[in-house]
C-alpha beads as a LAMMPS data file, in Angstrom:
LAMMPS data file: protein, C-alpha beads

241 atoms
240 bonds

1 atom types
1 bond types

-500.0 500.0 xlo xhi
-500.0 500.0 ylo yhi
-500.0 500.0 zlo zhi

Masses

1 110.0

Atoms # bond

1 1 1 135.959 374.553 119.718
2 1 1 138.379 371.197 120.153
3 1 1 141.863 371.479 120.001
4 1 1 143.718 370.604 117.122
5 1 1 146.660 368.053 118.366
6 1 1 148.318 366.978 115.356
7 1 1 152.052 367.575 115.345
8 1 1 151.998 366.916 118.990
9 1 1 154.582 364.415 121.004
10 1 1 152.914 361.635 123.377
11 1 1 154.736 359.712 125.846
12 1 1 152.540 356.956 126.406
13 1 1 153.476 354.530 129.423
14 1 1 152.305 350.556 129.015
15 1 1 152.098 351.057 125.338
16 1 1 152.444 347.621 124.581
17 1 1 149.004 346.146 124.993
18 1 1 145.373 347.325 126.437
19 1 1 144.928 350.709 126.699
20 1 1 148.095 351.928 126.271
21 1 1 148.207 350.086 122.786
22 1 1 144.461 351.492 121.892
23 1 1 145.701 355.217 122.856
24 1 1 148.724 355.138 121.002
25 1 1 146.949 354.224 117.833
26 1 1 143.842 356.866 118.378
27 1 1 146.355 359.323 118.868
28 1 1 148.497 358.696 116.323
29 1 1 144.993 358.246 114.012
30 1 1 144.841 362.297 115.128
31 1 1 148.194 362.949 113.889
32 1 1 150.477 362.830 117.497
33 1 1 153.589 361.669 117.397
34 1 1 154.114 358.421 119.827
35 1 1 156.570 357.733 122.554
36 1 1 155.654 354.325 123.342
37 1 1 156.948 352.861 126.802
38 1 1 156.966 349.517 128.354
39 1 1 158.736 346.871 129.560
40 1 1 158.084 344.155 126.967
41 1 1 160.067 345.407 123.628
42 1 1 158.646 342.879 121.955
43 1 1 154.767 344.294 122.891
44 1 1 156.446 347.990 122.325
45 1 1 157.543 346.334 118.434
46 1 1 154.246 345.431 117.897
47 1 1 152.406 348.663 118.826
48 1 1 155.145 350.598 116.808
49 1 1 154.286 348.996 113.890
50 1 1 150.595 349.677 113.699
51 1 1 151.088 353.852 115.207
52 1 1 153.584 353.512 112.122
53 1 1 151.420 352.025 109.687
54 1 1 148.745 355.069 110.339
55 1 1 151.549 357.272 109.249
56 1 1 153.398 358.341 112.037
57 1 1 156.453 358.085 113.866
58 1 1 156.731 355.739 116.717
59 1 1 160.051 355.548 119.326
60 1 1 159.871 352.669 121.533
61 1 1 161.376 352.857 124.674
62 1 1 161.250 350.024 126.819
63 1 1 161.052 351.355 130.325
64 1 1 160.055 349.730 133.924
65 1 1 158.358 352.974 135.150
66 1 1 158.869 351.966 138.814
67 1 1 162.614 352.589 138.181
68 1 1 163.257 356.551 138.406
69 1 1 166.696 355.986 136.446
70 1 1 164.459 354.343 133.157
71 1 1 161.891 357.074 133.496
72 1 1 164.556 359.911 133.262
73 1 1 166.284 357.842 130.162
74 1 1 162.590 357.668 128.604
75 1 1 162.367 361.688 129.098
76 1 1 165.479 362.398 128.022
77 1 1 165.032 360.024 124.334
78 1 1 161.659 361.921 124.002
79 1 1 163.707 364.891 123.803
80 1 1 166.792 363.994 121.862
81 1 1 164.129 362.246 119.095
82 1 1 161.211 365.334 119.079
83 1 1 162.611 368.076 120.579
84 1 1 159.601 368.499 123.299
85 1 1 156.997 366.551 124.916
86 1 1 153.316 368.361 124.836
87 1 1 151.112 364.967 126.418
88 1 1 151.530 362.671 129.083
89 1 1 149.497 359.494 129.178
90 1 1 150.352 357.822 132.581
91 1 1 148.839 354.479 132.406
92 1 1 151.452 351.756 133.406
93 1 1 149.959 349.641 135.418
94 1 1 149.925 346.296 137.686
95 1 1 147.754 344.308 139.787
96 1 1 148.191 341.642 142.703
97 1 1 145.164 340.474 144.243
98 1 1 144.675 338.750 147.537
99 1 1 143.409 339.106 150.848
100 1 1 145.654 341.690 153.053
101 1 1 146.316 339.309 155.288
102 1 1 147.851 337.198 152.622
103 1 1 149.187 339.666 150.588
104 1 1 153.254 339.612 150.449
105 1 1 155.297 342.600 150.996
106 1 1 156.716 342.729 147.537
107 1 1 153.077 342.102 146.174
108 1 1 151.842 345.223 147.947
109 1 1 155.575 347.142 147.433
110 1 1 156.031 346.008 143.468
111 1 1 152.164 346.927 142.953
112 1 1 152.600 350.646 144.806
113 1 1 155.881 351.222 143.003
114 1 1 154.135 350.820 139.708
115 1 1 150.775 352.373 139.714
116 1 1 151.443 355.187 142.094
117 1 1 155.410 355.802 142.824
118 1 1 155.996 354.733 138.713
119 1 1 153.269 357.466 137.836
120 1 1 154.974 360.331 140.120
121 1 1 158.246 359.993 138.530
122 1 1 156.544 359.932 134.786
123 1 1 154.400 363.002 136.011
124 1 1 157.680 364.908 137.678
125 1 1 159.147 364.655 134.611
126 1 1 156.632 365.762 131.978
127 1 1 156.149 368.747 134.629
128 1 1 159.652 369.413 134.550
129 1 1 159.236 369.430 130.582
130 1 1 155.926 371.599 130.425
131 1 1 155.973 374.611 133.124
132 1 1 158.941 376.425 131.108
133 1 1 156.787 376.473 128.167
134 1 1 153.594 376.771 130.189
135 1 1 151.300 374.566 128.100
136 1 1 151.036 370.560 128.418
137 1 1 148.476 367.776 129.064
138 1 1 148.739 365.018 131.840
139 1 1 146.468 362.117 132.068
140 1 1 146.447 359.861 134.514
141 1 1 144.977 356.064 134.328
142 1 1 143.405 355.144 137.444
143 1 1 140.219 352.700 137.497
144 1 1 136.797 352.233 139.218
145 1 1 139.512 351.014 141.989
146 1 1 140.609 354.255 142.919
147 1 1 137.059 355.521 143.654
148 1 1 135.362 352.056 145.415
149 1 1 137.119 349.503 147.443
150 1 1 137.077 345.812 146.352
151 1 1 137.622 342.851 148.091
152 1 1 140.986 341.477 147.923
153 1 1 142.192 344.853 145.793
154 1 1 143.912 346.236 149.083
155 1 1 147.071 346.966 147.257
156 1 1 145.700 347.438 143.476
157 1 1 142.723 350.100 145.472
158 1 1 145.869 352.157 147.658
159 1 1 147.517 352.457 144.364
160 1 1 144.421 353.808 142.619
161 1 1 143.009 356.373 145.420
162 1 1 146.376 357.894 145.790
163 1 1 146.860 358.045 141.786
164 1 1 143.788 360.121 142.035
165 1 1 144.951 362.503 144.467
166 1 1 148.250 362.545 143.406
167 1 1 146.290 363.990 140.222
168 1 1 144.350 366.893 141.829
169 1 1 147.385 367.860 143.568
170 1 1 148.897 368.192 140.011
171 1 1 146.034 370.256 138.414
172 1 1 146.655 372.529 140.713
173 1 1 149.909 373.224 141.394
174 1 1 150.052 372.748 137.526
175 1 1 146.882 375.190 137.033
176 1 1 149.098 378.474 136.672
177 1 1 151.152 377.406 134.351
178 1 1 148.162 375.936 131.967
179 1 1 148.762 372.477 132.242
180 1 1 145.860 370.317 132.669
181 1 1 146.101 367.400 134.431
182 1 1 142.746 364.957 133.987
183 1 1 142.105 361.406 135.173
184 1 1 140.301 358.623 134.004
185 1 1 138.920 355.898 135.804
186 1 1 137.588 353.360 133.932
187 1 1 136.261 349.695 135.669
188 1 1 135.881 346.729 133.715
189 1 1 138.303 346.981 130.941
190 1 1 138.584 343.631 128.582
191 1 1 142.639 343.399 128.580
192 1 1 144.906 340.901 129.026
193 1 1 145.530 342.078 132.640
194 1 1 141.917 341.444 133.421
195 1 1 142.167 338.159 131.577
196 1 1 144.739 337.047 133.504
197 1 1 143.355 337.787 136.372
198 1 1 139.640 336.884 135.797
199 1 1 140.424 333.904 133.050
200 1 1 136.939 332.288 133.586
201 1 1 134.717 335.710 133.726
202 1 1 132.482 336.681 130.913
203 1 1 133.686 339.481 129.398
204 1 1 130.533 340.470 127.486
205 1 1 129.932 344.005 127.560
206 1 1 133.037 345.067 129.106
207 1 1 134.994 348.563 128.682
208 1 1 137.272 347.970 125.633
209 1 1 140.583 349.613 126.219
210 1 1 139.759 351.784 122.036
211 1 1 136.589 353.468 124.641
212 1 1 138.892 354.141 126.935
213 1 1 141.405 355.830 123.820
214 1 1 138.478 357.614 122.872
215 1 1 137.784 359.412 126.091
216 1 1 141.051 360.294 126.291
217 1 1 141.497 361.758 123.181
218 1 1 138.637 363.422 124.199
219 1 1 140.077 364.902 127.464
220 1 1 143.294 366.410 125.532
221 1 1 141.250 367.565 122.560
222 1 1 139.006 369.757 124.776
223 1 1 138.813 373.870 124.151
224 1 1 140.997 375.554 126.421
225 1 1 138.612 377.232 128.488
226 1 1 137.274 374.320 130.528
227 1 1 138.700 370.983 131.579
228 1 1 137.255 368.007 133.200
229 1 1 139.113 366.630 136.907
230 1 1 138.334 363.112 136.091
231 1 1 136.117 361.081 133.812
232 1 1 134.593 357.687 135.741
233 1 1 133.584 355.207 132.755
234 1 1 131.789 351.658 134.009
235 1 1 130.186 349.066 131.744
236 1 1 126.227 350.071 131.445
237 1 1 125.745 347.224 133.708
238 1 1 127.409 348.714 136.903
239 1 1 126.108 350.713 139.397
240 1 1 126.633 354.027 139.284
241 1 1 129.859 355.320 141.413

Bonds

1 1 1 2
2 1 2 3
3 1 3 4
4 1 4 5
5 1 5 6
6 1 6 7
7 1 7 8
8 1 8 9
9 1 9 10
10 1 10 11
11 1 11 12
12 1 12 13
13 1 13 14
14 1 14 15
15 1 15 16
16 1 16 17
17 1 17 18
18 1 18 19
19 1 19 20
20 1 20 21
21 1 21 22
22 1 22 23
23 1 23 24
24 1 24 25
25 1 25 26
26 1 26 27
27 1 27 28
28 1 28 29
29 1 29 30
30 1 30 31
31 1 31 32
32 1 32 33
33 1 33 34
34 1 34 35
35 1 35 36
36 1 36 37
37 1 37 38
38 1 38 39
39 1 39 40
40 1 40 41
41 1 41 42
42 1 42 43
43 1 43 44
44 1 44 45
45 1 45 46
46 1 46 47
47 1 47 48
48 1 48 49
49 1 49 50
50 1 50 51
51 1 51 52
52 1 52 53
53 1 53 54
54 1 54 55
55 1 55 56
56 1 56 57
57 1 57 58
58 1 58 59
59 1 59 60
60 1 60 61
61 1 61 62
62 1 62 63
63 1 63 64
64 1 64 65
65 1 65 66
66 1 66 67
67 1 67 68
68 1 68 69
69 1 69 70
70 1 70 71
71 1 71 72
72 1 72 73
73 1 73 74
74 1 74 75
75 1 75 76
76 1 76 77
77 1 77 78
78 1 78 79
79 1 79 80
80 1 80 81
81 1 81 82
82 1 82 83
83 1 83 84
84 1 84 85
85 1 85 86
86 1 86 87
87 1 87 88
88 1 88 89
89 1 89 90
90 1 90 91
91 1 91 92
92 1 92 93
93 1 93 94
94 1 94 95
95 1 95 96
96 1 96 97
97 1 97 98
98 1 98 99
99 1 99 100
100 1 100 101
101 1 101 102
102 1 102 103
103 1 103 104
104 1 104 105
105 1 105 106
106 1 106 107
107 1 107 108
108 1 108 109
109 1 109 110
110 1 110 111
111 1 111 112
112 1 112 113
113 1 113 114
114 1 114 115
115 1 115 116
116 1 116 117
117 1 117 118
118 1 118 119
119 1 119 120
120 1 120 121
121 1 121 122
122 1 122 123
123 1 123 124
124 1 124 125
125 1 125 126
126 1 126 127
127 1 127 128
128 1 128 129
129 1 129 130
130 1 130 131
131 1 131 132
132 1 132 133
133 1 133 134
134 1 134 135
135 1 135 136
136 1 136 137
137 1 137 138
138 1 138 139
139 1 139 140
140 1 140 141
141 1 141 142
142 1 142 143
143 1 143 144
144 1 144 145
145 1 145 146
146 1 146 147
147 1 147 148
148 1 148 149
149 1 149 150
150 1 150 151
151 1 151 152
152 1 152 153
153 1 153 154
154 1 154 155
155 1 155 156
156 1 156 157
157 1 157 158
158 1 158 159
159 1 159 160
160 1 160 161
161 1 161 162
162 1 162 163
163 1 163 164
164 1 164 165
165 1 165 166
166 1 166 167
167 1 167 168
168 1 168 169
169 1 169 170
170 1 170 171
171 1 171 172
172 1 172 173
173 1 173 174
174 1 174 175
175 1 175 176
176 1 176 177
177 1 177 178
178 1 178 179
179 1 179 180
180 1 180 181
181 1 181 182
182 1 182 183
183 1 183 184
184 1 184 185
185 1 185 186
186 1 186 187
187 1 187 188
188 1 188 189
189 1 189 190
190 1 190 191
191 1 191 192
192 1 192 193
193 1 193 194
194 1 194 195
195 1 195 196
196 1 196 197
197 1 197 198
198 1 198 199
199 1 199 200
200 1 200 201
201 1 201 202
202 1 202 203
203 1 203 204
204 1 204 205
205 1 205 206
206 1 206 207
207 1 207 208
208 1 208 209
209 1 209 210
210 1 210 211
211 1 211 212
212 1 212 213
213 1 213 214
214 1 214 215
215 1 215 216
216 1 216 217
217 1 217 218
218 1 218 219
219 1 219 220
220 1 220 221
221 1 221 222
222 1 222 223
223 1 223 224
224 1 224 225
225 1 225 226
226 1 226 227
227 1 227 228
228 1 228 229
229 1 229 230
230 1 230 231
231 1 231 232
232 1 232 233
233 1 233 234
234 1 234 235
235 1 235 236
236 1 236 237
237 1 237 238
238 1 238 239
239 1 239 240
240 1 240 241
């Protein structure tokens, strides 16, 4: 039987648009209460006012997860506004692409400090937050990346693979306490990072970032009994990873 998650408290990281956006509403649409994160307040604003509009509360905290100081003020708001927080969606993300051999330093450093280093300090401190009470979700957003290298993705595929193991590591150090940690790896999402990077690829039949809600909602609404490591999702199109 699937978990009932209303009533619940979300901190969602890169709430403002894509996925973040789409998993803030479908979890709101299942009664959580949103923590939405970002670094654009004006995105956060926006995304606030539709969790809102479904009925539920929405605190906006803009937040540059690659600083540990903002991650610990996000944390600590979460708790001074809903007392606890039950689900972490880690899905800030970035992307610089170029050839390694013309890849800057603070291309490769800023896209690390992000994906991967942003993502340890958001998962530290959820952990910190769940083992005394010995119950919590974590799920991590990784990508088709973090399981395949691409050309020119040297720094965006690093960020990805080790996001991944950083997450296994977690299940099971986080295992005795009954914390699942899951990840999701999704390739081919139609956001605005992909449009910005890919502005003159057709997008038809591309991942949109409500499938990627979905499965997610599906990972933290799963009976207690089992739990899935990771969950790869590709357009029908792609080969199989």
């Amino acid at each position: 039987m699937s978990i009932d998650i209303a009533g619940q408290v979300a901190v969602i990281t890169g709430a403002g648009r894509g996925i973040g956006r789409a998993t803030a509403l479908r979890l709101a649409q299942a009664g959580v209460k949103v923590v939405a994160a970002a670094r654009s307040e004006r995105e956060l604003a926006e995304t606030a006012a539709q969790v809102r509009a479904l009925g539920q509360p929405c605190l906006i905290v803009p937040t540059d997860v690659a600083d540990e100081t903002e991650v610990e003020r996000l944390f600590a708001r979460a708790d001074a506004e809903f007392g606890e927080v039950d689900i972490l969606i880690a899905n800030a993300g970035t992307a610089a692409f170029a050839h390694l051999a013309e890849m800057t330093t603070d291309q490769f450093d800023r896209t690390l400090n992000v994906n991967l280093r942003g993502a340890f300090f958001c998962c530290r401190a959820a952990a910190r937050r769940m083992i005394p009470r010995r119950t919590g979700s974590i799920v991590t957003v990784s990508s088709s990346s973090g399981k395949k290298p691409y050309p020119l993705q040297g720094a965006y595929c690093a960020s990805k693979f080790g996001l991944v193991g950083l997450s296994k590591v977690l299940a099971l150090e986080l295992r005795p306490y009954g914390i699942r940690v899951h990840t999701i790896c999704p390739g081919g999402v139609d956001t605005q990072l992909a449009a910005d990077i890919h502005p003159h690829r057709d997008k038809t039949g591309w991942i949109q970032p409500a499938d990627v809600a979905e499965a997610i909602l599906y990972l933290l609404t799963m009976p207690r009994n089992i739990t899935a490591d990771e969950i790869i999702l590709r357009r029908f199109d792609a080969d199989p990873m």
